[in-house]
C-alpha positions in Angstrom: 46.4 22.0 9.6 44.9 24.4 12.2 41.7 23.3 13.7 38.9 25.4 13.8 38.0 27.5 16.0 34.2 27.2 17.5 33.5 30.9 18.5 35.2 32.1 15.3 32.5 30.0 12.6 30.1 31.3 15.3 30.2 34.8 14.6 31.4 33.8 10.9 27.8 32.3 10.6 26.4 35.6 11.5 28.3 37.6 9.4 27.9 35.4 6.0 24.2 35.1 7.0 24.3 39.9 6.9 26.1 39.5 3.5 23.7 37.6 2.0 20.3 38.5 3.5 20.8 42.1 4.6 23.3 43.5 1.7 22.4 41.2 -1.0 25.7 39.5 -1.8 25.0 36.3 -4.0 26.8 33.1 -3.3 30.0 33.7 -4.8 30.8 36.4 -3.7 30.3 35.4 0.1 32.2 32.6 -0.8 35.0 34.8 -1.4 35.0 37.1 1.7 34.9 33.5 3.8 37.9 32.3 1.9 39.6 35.1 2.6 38.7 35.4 6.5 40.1 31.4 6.2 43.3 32.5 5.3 43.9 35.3 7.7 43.0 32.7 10.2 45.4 30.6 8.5 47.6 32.7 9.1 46.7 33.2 12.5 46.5 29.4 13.8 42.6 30.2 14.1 43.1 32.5 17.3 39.9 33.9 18.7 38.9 37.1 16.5 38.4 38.4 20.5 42.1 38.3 20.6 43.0 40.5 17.3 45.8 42.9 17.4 47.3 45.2 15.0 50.4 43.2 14.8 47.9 40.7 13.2 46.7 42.9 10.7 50.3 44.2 9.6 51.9 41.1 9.9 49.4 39.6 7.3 49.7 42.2 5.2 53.8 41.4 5.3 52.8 37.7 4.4 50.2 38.1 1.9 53.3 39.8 -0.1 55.1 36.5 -0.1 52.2 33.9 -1.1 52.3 32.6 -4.5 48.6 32.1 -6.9 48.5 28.4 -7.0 47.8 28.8 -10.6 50.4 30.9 -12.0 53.0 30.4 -9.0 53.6 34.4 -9.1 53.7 36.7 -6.2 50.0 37.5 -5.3 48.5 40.5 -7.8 48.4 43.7 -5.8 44.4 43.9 -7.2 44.1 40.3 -5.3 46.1 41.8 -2.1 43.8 44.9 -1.8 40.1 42.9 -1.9 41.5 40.9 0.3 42.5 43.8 2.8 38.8 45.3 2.3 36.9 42.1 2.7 38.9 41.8 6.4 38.6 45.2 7.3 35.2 45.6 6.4 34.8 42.1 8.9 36.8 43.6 11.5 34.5 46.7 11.5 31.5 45.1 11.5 33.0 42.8 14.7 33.9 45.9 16.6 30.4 46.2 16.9 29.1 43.3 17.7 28.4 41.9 22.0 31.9 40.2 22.9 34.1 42.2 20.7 33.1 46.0 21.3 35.2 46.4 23.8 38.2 44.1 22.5 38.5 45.3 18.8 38.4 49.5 18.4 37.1 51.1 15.0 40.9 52.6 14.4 42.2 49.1 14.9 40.7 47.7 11.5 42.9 50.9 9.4 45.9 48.7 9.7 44.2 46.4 7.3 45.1 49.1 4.7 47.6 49.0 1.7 50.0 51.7 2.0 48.9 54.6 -0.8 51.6 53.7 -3.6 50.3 49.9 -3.4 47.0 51.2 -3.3 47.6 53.5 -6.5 49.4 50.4 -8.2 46.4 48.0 -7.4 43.9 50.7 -8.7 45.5 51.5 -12.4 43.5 50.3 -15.1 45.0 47.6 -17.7 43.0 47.8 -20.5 42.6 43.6 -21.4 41.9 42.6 -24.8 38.5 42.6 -26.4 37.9 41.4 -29.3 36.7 43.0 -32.6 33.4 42.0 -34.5 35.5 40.9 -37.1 37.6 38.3 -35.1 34.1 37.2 -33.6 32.9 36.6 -37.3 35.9 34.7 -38.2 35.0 32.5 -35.4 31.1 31.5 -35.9 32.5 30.9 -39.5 34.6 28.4 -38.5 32.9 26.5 -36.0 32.1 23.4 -36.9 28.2 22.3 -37.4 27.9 18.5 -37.8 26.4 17.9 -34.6 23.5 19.4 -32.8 25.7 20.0 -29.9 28.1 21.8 -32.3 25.4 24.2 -33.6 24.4 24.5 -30.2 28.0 26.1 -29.1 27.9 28.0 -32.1 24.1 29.3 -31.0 25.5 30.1 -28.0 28.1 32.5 -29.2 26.3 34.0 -31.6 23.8 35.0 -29.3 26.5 36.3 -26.6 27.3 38.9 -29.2 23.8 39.5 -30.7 22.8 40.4 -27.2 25.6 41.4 -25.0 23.9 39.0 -22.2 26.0 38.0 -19.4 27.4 34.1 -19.5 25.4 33.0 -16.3 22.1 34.4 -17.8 22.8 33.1 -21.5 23.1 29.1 -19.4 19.9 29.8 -17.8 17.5 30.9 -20.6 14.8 28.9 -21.7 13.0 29.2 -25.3 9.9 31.5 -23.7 12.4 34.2 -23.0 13.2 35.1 -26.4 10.7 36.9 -28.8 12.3 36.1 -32.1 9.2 38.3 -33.6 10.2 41.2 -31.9 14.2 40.9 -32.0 14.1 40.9 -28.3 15.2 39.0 -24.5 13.2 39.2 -21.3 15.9 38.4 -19.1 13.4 37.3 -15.8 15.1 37.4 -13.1 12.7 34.5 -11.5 14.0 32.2 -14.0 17.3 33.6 -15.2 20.2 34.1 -13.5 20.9 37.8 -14.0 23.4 40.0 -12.0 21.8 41.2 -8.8 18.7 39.2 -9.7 17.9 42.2 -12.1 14.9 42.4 -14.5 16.7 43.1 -17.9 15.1 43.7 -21.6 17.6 43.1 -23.9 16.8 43.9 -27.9 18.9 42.2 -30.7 22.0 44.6 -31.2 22.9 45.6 -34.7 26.3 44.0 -35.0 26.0 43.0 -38.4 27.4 39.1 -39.7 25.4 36.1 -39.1 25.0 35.9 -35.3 21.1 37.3 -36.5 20.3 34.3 -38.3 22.3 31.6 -36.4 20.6 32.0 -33.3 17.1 32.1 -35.3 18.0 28.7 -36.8 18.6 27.3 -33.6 16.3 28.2 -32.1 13.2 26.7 -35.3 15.5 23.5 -34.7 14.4 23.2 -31.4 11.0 23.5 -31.8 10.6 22.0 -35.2 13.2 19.0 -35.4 13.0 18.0 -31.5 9.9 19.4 -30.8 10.6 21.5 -27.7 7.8 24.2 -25.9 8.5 27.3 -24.9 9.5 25.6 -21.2 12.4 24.6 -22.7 16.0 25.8 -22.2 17.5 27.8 -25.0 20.8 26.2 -25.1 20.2 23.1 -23.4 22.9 21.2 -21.2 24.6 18.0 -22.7 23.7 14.6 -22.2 26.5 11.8 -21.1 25.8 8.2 -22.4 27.3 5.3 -23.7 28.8 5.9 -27.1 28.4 3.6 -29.9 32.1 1.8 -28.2 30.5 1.3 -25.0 31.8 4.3 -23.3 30.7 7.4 -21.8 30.9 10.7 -24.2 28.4 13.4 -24.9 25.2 11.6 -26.5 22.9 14.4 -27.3 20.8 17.1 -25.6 19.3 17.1 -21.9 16.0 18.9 -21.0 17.4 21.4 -18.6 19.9 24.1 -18.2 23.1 24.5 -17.4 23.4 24.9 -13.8 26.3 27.2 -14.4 28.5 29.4 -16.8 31.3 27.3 -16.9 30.3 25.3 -20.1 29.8 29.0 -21.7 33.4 29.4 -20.8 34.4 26.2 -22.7 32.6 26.7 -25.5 34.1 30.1 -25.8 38.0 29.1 -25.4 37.4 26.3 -28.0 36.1 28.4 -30.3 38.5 30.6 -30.3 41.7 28.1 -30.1 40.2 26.5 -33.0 40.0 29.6 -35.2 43.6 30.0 -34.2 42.9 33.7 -32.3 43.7 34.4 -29.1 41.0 33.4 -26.0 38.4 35.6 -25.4 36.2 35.4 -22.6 32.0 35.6 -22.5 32.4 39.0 -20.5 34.8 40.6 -23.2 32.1 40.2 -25.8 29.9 43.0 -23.8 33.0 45.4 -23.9 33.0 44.9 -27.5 29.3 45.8 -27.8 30.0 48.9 -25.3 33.1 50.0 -27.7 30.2 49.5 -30.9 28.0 51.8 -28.9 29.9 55.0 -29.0 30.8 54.3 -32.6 27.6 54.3 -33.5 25.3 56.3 -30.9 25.5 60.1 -31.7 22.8 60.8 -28.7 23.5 60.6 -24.9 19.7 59.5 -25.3 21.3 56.6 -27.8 23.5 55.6 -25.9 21.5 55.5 -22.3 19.1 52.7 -24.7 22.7 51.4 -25.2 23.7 51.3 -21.7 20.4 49.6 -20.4 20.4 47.0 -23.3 23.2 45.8 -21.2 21.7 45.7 -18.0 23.1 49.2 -16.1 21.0 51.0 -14.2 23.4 54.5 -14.6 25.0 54.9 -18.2 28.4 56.1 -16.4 28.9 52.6 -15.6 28.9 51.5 -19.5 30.7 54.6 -20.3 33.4 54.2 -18.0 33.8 50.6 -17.0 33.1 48.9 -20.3 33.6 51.8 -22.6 37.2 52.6 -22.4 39.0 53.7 -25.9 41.4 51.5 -27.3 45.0 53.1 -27.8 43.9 52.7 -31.8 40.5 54.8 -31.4 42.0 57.2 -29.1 44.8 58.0 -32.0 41.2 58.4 -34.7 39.6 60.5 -32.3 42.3 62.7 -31.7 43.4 63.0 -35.2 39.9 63.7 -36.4 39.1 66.3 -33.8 43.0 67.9 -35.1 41.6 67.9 -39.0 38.1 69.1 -37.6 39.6 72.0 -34.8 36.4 70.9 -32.6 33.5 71.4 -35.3 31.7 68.5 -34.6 30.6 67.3 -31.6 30.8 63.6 -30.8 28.9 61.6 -28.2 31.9 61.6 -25.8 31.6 65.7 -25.9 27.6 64.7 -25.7 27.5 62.9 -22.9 30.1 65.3 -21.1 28.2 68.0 -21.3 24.6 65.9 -20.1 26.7 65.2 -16.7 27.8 68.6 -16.3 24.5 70.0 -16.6 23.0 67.3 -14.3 25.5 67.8 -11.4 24.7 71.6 -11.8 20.9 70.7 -11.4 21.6 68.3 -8.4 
């Protein structure tokens, strides 16, 4: 193993420390620009940054093509390949600047970090991943089981992931104050809940039908009524490890705190759905769902902007084009309705069009 290098996790410091305080990065994903700086200097034996040459940054490239995902033990994704190549280049840019490296690393030298334009096209196409239906998502709180309170806690937590479109991180860190039942609606607090950029997010029930509605409102009387919890409380509190009734450890009941992460979201979510016999959807594929529901239903662009913010996006593009892509199935609808109808009506796609249109001609 190469050892490292002392001036390297110098100026490493610095540049985690820029991430985080001056552009806002969270943990994780400083965490992943240092692992990948790690394995360029793996690559390298941990020579001095002060010593980089383009050779480096094309001969990485080369051996990033032959390294294997630990998980899968196939070839590196060409997705995986290109953040890599950004997070070094944008490094090796931000070094060229920097006392000690000015005059050692040049602004054209950190290009070579590029993909060529074919890998770059292939990294960029968009796969459309599963998402599943409201329907499958029924099937699924149906057939969770409900013995336990830690069983109609997972289920709580599901239903509300639907019902709300909130993201898994947020939904482990909510306590009982944040949601007005009264009112059908979440104050996602960003000093308290762990929300994407540490935003401030309201979040109203959404109206996917089933009994998501009513789980979550039963969970949530149990906890104040049965174990008489206050509003301090965490919604969907994290599970407590004792000694079982044989003397060894297993989940015992319910702790007084949160989850410090989204991983037992996760869980819940794959055993759910490998026990309904469907296929494993994640948290996050539950707000593409809701996204998909939106331009069903919405027939305004002013609709579907409350949509879009409901969701936590600051610019309605983002909903419409990251999260609301039509399925191969709606697309054949669409295309066969606007056929019957020769363009009579106007749906919110044509809506929302013609909103952007008029608002770059304003700009």
């Amino acid at each position: 193993m190469a050892k490292h290098n002392p001036a390297n996790e110098r100026i490493k410091r610095d540049y985690f420390r820029l991430l985080k305080d001056a552009r806002g990065y969270d943990d994780s994903s400083v965490d992943a620009v240092a692992a990948t700086i790690s394995r360029f200097e793996s690559y390298t034996k941990s020579k001095s940054f002060d010593r980089f040459h383009i050779e480096q940054a094309m001969g990485f490239k080369r051996w990033l093509l032959d390294q294997k995902n630990q998980r899968t033990g196939r070839p590196l994704a060409k997705p995986t390949i290109r953040s890599a190549l950004r997070a070094l280049r944008a490094f090796f840019l931000w070094l060229s600047g920097q006392p000690g490296y000015r005059s050692r690393i040049s602004f054209g030298d950190t290009a070579y970090f590029r993909m060529s334009e074919k890998d770059d096209r292939a990294a960029q196409a968009s796969v459309e991943p599963p998402v599943p239906t409201l329907e499958q998502i029924e099937i699924v709180l149906a057939r969770m089981p409900v013995a336990t309170v830690l069983q109609r806690r997972d289920r709580a937590v599901m239903a509300f992931t639907v019902l709300t479109g909130a993201r898994d991180n947020a939904v482990a860190s909510l306590r009982l104050k944040h949601v007005d039942l009264a009112n059908r609606v979440v104050f996602q607090d960003p000093r308290a809940v762990r929300t994407k950029a540490s935003k401030s997010i309201r979040t109203w029930f959404l109206p996917v039908g089933g009994r998501a509605e009513q789980i979550v409102s039963d969970w949530m009387c149990e906890l104040r009524d049965e174990h008489q919890w206050c509003e301090e409380d965490p919604l969907f509190p994290a599970t407590e490890v004792g000694l079982n009734a044989d003397n060894k450890f297993a989940a015992v009941g319910l702790l007084r705190s949160t989850w410090s992460n989204a991983d037992p979201v996760r869980k819940i979510f794959k055993a759910a759905f490998e026990s309904a016999g469907l296929p494993y959807f994640n948290p996050h594929s539950f707000r593409k769902t809701l996204a998909r529901l939106g331009e069903q239903i919405c027939r305004t662009p002013e609709e579907f902007k409350a949509w879009s913010q409901n969701l936590g996006h600051e610019q309605v593009l983002t909903t419409f084009s990251s999260y609301g892509a039509v399925a191969p199935h709606r697309q054949a609808e669409i295309i066969r309705r606007l056929n019957r109808t020769n363009g009579e009506d106007e749906d919110l796609v044509s809506l929302l069009a013609r909103a952007v249109q008029k608002a770059q001609r304003a700009a």
